[in-house]
Phi, psi and omega in degrees: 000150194275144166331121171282358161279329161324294191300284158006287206279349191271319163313334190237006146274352170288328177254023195020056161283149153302355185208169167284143165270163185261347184302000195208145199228133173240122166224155227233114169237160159327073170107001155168208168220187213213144200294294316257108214256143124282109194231133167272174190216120152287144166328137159101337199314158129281084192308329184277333183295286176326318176268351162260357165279319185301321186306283188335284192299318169313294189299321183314295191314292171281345140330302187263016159283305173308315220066355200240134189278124184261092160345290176207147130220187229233079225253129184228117181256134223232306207214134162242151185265122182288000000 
């Protein structure tokens, strides 16, 4: 498996964070990995539309930077915002 600091940055450049975030968890399964994003959200968001665009795009983007098949991810709202 490629350096999960690598995958980290790659992750957060998908998103332009400006830092790595401590919000996103890699873990190496059987046959790819499997994701877990910690996000916050504002009030009003359509939460399930947001996590499944975050889901897509996120598995596409690293599958196909990796080559490594991204199983599930795992989207968990943490803070909703004003």
């Amino acid at each position: 498996m490629k350096n999960k600091s690598f995958l980290k940055y790659l992750i957060s450049d998908i998103f332009k964070f400006k830092t790595e975030p401590d919000g996103i968890g890699i873990h190496e399964s059987e046959g790819g990995l499997v994701l877990d994003l910690h996000i916050a959200v504002t009030f009003g968001t359509n939460i399930p539309a947001v996590a499944e665009s975050i889901r897509s795009k996120v598995q596409f983007a690293v599958t196909e930077k990796t080559g490594i098949p991204v199983l599930k991810v795992n989207i968990y709202v943490d803070d909703i915002v004003d």
